[in-house]
C-alpha positions as CSV (number, residue, x, y, z in Angstrom):
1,X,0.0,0.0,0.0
2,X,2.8,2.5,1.3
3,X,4.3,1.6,-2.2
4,X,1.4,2.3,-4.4
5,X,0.7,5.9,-2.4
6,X,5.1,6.6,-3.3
7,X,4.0,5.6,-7.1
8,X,1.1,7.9,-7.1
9,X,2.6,10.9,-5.6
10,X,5.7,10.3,-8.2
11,X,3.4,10.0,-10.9
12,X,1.4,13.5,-9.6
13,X,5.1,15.3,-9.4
14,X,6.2,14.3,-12.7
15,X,2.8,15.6,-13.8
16,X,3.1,19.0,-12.3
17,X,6.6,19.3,-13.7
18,X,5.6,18.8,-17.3
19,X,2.8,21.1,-16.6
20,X,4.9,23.5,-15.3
21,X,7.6,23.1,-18.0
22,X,4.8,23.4,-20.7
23,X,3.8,26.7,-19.7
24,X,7.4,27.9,-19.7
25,X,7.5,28.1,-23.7
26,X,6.0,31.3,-24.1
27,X,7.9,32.5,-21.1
28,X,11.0,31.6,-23.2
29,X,9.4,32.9,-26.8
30,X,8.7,36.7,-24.7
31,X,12.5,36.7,-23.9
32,X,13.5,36.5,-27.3
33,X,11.4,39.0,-28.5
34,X,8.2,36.4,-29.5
35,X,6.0,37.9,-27.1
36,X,2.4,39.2,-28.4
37,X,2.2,36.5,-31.3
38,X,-1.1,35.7,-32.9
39,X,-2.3,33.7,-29.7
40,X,-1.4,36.7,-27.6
41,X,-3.3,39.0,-25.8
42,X,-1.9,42.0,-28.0
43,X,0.6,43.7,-30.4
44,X,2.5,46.1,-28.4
45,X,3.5,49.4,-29.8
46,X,5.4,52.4,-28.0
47,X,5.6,55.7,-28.6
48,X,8.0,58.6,-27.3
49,X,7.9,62.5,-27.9
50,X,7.8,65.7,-26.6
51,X,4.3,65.6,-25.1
52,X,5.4,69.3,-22.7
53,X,8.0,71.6,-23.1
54,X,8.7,73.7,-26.0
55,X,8.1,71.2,-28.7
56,X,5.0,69.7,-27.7
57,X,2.8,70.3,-30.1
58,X,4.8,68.8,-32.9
59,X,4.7,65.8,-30.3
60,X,0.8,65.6,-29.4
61,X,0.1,65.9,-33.0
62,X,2.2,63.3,-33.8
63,X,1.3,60.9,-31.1
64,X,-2.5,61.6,-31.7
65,X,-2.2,60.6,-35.4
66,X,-1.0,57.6,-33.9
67,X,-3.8,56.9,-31.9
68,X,-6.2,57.4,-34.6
69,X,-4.4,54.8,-36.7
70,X,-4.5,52.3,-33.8
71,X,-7.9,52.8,-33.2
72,X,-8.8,52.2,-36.6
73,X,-6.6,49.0,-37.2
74,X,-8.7,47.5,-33.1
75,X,-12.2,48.8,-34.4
76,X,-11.8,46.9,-37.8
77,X,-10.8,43.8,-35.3
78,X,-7.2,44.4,-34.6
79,X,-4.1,42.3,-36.7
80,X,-5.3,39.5,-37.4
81,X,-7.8,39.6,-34.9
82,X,-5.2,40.5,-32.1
83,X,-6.0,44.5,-30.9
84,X,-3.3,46.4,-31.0
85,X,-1.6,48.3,-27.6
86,X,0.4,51.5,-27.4
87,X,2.7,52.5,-24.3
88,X,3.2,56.2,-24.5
89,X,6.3,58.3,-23.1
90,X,7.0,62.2,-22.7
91,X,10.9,62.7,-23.2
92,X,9.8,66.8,-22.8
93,X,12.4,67.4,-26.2
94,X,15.2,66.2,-24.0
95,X,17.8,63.5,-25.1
96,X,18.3,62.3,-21.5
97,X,14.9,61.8,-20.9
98,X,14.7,59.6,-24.4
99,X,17.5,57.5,-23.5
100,X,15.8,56.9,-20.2
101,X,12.8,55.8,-21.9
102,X,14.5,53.7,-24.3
103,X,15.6,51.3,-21.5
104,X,12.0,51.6,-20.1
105,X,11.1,50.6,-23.6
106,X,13.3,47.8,-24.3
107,X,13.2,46.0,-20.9
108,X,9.3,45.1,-21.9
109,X,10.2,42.8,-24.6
110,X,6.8,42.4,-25.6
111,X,7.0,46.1,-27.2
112,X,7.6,45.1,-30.4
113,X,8.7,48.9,-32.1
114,X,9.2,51.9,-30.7
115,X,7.6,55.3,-32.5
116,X,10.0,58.7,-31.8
117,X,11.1,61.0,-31.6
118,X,10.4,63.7,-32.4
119,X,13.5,65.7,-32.6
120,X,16.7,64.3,-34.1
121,X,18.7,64.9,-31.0
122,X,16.4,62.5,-29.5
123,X,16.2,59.9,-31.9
124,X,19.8,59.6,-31.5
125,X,20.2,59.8,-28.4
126,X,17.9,56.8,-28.1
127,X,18.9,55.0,-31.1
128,X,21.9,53.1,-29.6
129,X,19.5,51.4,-27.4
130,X,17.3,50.1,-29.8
131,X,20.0,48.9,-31.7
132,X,22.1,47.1,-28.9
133,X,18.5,45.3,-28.0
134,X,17.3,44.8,-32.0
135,X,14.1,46.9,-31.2
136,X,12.6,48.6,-34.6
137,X,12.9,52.3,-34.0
138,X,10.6,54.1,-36.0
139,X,11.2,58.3,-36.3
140,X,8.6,59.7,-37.8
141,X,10.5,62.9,-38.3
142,X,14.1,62.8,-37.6
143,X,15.9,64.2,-40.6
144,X,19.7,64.1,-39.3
145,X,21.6,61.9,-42.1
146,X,23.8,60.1,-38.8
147,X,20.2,58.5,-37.7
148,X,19.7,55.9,-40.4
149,X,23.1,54.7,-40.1
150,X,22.9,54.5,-36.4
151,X,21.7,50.6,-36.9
152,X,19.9,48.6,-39.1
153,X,17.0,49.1,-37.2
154,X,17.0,52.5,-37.6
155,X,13.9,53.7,-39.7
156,X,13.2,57.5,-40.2
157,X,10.2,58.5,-42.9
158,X,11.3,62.3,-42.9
159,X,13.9,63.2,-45.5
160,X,17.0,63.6,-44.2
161,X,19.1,66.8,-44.2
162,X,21.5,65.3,-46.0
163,X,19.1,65.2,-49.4
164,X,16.6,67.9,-47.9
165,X,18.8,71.0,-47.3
166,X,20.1,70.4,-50.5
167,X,16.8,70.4,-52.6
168,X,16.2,73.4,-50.6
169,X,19.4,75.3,-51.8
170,X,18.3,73.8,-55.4
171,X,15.0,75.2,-55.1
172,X,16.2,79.3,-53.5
173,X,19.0,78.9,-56.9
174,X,16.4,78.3,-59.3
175,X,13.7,81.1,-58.1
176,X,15.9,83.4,-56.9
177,X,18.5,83.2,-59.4
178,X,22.6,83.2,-57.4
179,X,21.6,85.7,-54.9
180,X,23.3,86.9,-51.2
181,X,21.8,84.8,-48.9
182,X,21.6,84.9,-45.2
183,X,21.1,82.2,-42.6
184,X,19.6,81.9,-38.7
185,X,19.1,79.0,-37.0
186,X,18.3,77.2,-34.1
187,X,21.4,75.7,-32.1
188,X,19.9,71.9,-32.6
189,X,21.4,68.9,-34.1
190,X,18.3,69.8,-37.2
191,X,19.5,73.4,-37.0
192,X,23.1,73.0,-37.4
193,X,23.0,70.5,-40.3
194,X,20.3,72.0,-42.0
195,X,22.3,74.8,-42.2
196,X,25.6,73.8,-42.8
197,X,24.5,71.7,-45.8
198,X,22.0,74.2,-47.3
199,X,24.9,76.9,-47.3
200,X,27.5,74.7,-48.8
201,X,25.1,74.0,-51.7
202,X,24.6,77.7,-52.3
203,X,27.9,78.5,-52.7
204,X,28.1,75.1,-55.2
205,X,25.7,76.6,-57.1
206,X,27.0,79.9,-57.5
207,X,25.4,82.0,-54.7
208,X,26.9,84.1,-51.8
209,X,26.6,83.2,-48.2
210,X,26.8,86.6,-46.2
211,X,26.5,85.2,-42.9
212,X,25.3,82.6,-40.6
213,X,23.9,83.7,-37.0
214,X,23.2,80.7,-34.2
215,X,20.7,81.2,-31.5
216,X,19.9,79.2,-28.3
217,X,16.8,77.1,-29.1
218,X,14.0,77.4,-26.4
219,X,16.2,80.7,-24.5
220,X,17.1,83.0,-27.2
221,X,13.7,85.8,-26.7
222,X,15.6,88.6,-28.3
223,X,17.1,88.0,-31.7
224,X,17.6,91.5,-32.5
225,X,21.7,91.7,-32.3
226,X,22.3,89.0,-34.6
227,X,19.1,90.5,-37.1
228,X,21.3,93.5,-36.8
229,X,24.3,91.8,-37.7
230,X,21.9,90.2,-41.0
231,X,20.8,93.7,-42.2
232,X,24.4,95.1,-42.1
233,X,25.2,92.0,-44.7
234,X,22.5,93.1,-46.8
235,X,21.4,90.0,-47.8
236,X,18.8,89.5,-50.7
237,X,17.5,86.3,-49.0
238,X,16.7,85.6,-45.3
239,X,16.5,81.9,-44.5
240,X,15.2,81.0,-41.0
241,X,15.7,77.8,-39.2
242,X,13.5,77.0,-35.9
243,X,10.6,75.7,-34.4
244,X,7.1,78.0,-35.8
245,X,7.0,80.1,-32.5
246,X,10.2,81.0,-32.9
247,X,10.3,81.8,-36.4
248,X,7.6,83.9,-36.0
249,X,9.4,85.9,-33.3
250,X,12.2,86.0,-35.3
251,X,10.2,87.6,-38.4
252,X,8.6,89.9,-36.5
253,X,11.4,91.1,-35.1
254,X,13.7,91.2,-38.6
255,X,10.7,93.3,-40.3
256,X,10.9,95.8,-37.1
257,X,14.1,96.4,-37.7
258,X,13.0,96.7,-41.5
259,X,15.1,94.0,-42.9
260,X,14.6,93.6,-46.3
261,X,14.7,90.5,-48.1
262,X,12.6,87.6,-49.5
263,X,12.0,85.8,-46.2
264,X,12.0,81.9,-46.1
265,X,11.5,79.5,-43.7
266,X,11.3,75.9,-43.6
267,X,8.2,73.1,-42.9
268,X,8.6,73.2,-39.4
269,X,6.7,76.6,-39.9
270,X,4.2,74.8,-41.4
271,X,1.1,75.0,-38.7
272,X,-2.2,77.4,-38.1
273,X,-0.2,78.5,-35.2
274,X,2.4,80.0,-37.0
275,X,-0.1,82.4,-39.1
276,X,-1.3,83.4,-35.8
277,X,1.6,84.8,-34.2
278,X,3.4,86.1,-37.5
279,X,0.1,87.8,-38.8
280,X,0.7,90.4,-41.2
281,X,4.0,90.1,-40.8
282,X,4.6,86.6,-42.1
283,X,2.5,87.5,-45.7
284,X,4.9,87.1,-48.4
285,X,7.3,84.4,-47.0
286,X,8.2,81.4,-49.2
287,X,8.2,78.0,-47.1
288,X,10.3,75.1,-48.7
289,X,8.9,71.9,-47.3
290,X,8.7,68.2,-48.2
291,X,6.0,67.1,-46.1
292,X,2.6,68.2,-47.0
293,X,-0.3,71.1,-45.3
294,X,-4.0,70.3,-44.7
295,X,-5.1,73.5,-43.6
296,X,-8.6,73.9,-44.6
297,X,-8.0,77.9,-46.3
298,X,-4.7,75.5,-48.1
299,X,-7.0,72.8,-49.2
300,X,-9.1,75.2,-51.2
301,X,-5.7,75.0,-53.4
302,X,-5.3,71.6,-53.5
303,X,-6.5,68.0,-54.8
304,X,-6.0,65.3,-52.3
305,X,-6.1,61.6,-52.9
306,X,-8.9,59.6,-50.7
307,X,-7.4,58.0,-48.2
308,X,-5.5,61.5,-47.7
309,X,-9.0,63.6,-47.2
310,X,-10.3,60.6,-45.7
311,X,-7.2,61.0,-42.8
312,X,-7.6,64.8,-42.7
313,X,-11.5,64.3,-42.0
314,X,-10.7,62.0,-39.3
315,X,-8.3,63.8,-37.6
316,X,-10.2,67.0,-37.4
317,X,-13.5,64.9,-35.9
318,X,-11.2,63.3,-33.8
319,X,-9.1,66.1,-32.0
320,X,-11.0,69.3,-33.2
321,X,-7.8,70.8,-35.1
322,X,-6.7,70.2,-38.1
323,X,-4.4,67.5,-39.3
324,X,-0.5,68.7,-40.8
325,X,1.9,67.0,-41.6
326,X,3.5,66.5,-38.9
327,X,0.4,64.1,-38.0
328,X,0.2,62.9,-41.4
329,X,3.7,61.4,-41.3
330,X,2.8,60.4,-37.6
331,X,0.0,58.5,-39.3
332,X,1.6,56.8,-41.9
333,X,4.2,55.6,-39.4
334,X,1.5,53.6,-37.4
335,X,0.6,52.5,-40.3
336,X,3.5,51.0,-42.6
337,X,4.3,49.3,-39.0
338,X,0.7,47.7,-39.1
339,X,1.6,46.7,-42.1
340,X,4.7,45.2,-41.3
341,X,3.1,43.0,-38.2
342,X,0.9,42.0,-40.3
343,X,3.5,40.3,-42.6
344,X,5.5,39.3,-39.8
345,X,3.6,38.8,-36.6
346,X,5.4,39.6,-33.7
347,X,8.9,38.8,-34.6
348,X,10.9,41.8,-34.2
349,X,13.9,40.9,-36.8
350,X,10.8,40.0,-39.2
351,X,9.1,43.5,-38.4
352,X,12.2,45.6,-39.7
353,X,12.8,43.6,-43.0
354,X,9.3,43.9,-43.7
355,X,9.6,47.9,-43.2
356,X,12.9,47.9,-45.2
357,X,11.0,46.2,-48.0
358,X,8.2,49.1,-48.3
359,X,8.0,50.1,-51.8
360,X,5.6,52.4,-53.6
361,X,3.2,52.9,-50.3
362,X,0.7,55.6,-50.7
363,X,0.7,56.9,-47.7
364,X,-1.0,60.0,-46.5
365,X,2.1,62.1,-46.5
366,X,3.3,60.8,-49.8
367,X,4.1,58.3,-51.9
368,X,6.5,56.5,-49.7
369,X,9.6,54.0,-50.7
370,X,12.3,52.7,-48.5
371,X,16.3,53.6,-49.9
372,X,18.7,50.2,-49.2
373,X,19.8,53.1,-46.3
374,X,15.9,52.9,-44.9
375,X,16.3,56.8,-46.1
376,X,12.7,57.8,-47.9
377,X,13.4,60.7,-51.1
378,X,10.5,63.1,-51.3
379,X,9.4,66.0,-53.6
380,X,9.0,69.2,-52.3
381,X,6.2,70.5,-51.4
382,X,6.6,74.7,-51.4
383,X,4.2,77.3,-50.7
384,X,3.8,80.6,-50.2
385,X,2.1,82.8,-47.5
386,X,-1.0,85.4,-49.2
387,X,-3.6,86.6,-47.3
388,X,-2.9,84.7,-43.9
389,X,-2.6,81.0,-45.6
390,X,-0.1,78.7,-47.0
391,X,-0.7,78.3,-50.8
392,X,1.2,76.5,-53.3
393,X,4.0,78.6,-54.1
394,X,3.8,80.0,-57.8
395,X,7.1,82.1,-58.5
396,X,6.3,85.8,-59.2
């Protein structure tokens, strides 16, 4: 008897231990970056960005885009019938704070990509992280040419400054003929390359760089010395680098101080915001810009495709404002990742070859194609400011 009772309590542990070694398989899968397969509970998305600070309302509008997208992809019955989940992260524009989320991030290895930065300083910052821990990073605007080649699993879907800045010097040669050209910008990893490479490919092309003047992004509140130091260079075009609010400031102040020149800015200055504080002073000013604008007074000038108006439409209901670019590429970002889970399920390494495959994706930002460098090439999108609104620009 005592031996049958030994037999039967062997027979119950070797039981439990099978069980218990059963259920350890997906324990082991989520360690290796399985977790949130089909059978899962959910695809897990992050998303980091200035959601306070100075730069936050690039940074709601792009995490709201993405939002909209994921609701749309659970209300339609998720991926493959698994809803979609998205951890969200302020890094308040500061590279510290992004690193620190980064390794929040990437400790939950059933986040399968990250979406941020924002800025590029950020997306760097972070990148290193992502890459040590083969976690898809997914910028929807970082446009420093260092961030794709930071890893392989470095994905950006602005155009980096590397080809940007130069189609923007292209396009001031071509209007404006091989003028005197004059430069402020913000003291950013974006401002410093954006203008180092726009004013070497002016003087390529034959035009004169007068001078170059470098202010303190997020401090700088009086911009009038180095406006000064502008004017006295005479320049016939004044090229302004920085966030819309500061842009605006800096225009205002320049035409105080009656600088004259053909004023141009770039498509950070792109928002309804930036008509507000410029007002009159802003009418004239050419905007260089590769993403596109959905204000509704722009619109009026434009034909848009239908999942484009069908985005902008959405947006608006959703959040009350209207959708820019910023959000569109926000958006899209969501969205080729969607994609890319679909095609993959939840396996990380299959997630970024199925984003570097991306060819010929109409997006609502563009047309969108991956380069072998995960780079995407755009056309510019340029417009004008007359009579308080961004219109395609039509040179004069």
């Amino acid at each position: 008897m005592k031996n049958k009772s030994k037999m039967l309590g062997l027979l119950i542990s070797i039981c439990l231990m099978l069980s218990v070694l059963a259920g350890c398989g997906p324990a082991s899968e989520a360690n290796n970056g399985q977790a949130g397969s089909d059978k899962g509970k959910s695809y897990k998305l992050a998303f980091f960005g200035p959601l306070s600070g100075d730069a936050m309302q690039y940074g709601v509008a792009i995490k709201n885009a993405v939002e909209l997208e994921i609701r749309k992809v659970n209300d339609a019955g998720g991926i493959n019938g698994v809803p979609v989940e998205l951890k969200v992260f302020d890094d308040k524009n500061d590279p510290k704070e992004s690193v620190n989320i980064a390794n929040k991030i990437v400790s939950d290895p059933e986040i399968l990509v990250a979406i941020g930065s924002f800025t590029s300083s950020c997306s760097l910052a972070a990148a290193p992280v992502f890459q040590k821990n083969q976690v898809p990073l997914f910028s929807p605007t970082a446009s420093h040419p260092d961030f794709p080649f930071a890893g392989d699993y470095m994905f950006t879907l602005a155009m980096t400054q590397k080809l940007e800045s130069k189609k923007f010097a292209e396009f001031v040669i071509e209007q404006f003929g091989p003028k005197k050209v004059a430069t402020i910008y913000q003291n950013t990893d974006y401002g410093v390359t954006a203008n180092d490479i726009f004013v070497n490919r002016i003087k390529e092309l034959g035009g004169t760089v007068t001078g170059s003047e470098q202010f303190i992004s997020g401090q700088t509140k009086d911009y009038s010395p180095l406006i000064s130091n502008i004017k006295a260079q005479q320049p016939d075009i004044f090229y302004v680098i920085g966030s819309y609010s500061e842009a605006a400031q800096i225009i205002q102040q320049a035409k105080a101080l009656d600088l004259k020149a053909q004023y141009i800015g770039n498509g950070q200055l792109i928002r309804e915001d930036f008509l507000k504080l410029a007002g009159a002073n802003g009418e004239g000013l050419v905007v260089m810009s590769s993403i596109p604008v959905f204000l509704s007074s722009a619109l009026e000038h434009q034909k848009l495709s239908a999942n484009t108006e069908a985005f902008v439409n959405d947006f608006k209901k959703a959040y009350q404002v209207e959708a820019d670019g910023f959000s569109a590429m926000g958006y899209d970002s969501a969205s080729l990742i969607v994609d890319a889970i679909q095609k993959a399920g939840a396996d990380k390494k299959g997630i970024r070859d199925a984003l570097a495959q991306t060819k010929n994706y109409a997006g609502v930002s563009g047309n969108l194609s991956f380069m072998d460098t995960r780079e995407v090439e755009r056309s510019l999108i340029n417009y004008r400011v007359k009579d308080g609104t961004f219109i395609p620009y039509v040179r004069e």
